[in-house]
N, C-alpha and C positions, 0 to 999 in steps of 0.2 A: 907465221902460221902457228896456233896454238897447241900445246900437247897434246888437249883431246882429239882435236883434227889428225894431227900427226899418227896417235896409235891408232886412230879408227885407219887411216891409208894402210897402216903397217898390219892391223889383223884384217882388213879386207883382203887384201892382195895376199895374203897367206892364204885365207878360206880359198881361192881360188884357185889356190896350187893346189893345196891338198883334195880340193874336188877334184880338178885333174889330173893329179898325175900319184895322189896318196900321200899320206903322210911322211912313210920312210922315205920315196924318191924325190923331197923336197928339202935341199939344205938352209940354214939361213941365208947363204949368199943369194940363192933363189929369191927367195922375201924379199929382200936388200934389191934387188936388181928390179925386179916386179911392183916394186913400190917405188921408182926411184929416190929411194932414200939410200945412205949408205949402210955400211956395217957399223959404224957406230952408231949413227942414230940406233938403228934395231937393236942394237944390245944395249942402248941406254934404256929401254924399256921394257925388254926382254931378255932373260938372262940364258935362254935357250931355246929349244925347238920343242920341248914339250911346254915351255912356259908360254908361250903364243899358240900353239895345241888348245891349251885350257882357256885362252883369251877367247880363241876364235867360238869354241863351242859356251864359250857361257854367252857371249853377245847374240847367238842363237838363239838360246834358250829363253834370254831376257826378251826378245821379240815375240815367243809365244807367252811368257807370262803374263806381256803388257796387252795383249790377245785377251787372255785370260781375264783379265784384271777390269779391261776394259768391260764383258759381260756383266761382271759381277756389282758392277756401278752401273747398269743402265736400269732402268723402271722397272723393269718386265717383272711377272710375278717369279715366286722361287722355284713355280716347274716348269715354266718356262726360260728362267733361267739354267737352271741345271741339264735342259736336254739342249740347249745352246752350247751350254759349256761343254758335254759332251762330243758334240759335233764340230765344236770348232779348236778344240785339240787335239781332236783326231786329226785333221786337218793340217793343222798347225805343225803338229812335229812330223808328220809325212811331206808338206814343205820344206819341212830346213831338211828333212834326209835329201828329198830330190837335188835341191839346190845345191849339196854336197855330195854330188859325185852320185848320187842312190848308193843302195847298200853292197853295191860293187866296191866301192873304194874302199879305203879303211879307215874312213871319217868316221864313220859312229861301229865300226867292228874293235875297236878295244874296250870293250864293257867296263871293264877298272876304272878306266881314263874318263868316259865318260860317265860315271856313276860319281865319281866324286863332284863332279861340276855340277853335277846335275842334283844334287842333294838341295841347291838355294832353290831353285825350279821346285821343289817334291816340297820344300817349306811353305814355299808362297803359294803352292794348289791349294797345300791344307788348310789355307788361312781362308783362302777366296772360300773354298768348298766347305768350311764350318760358318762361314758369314751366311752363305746361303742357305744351308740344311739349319740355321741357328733360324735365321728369316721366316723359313717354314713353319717350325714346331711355332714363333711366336705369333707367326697368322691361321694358325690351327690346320694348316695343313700336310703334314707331316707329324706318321705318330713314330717320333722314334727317341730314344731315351736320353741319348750322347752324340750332338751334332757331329765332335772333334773325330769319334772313332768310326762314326761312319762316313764322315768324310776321308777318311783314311782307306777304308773298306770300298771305298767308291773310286777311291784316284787308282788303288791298288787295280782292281778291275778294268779299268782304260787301261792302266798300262801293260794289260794280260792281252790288249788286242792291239797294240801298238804293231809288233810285225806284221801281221794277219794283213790289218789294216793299209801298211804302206805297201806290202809285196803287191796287191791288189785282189778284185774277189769280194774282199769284206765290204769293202765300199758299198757298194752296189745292192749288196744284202742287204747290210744296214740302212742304206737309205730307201730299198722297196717295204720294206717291214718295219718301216719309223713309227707307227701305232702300234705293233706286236713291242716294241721293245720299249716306249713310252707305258702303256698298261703292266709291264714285264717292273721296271723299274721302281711305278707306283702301286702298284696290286699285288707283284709278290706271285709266287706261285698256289699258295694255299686258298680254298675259295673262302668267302665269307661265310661266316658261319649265324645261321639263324637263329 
């Protein structure tokens, strides 16, 4: 069996501890037993219990970026890309919360922990999110000065409804008022002026 295989057994079978039972009531021997791999094996890959911690939540993450990533490669034009992208990270990170215990456990309740992992994720939005806002300005639709920083302005923003969003509620909103927030996003609040 290959390494890659090997760790993916070893942070699968961790993700699913810590879904169920948390992060602190799960030892390495747990991991080790759950993967039937032994304790060496897992410490040959992982030199501890936060160190597979950070495994389990970046291979998360990488799943919404390739999410992500894949929008930004399809045809669609750049506002119909962007309210895509919208909608399907919202999505997207209220999946891996579900799938990880919801916000009962304490998969995603150490904000440190995962803020750090989460920095490659916040690099590769602003990369997708400046392709597209860049796309826009050069099919003249979008008037705006600096793809990078409003793509920055833009990620910051989803991630202001992130909770809202997974607790539930916003869902629901957001998707009966999906024209109020498409005109909202391209119109701006100020009318046009004669």
């Amino acid at each position: 069996m290959g390494t890659i295989k090997t760790k993916e057994i070893l942070v699968d079978a961790a993700r699913k501890l810590f879904a169920s039972q948390g992060v602190e009531n799960t030892t390495m021997n747990d991991i080790a037993q759950a993967s039937q791999k032994g304790r060496r094996t897992l410490y040959t890959y992982f030199k501890n219990k936060d160190d597979i911690y950070f495994s389990v939540v970046e291979t998360e993450l990488a799943q919404v970026a390739k999410k992500l990533s894949e929008i930004a490669k399809s045809s669609e034009s750049p506002e119909k890309k962007l309210i895509n992208y919208a909608y399907t990270r919202m999505d997207a990170i209220k999946e891996v919360v579900v799938r990880n215990g919801n916000l009962n456990a304490d998969f995603f309740l150490d904000i440190r922990k995962v803020e750090r992992v989460r920095r490659k994720l916040d690099r590769k939005e602003r990369l997708i999110l400046t392709g597209i806002f860049q796309a826009g300005i050069e099919h003249g639709l979008f008037k705006i000065k600096d793809a990078t920083f409003t793509a920055m302005m833009f990620q910051l923003a989803l991630r202001g409804l992130e909770v809202s969003y997974i607790m539930g509620g916003l869902k629901e909103m957001l998707d009966s008022r999906k024209e109020d927030i498409i005109d909202f996003i391209f119109n701006g609040m100020l009318c046009s002026k004669k």
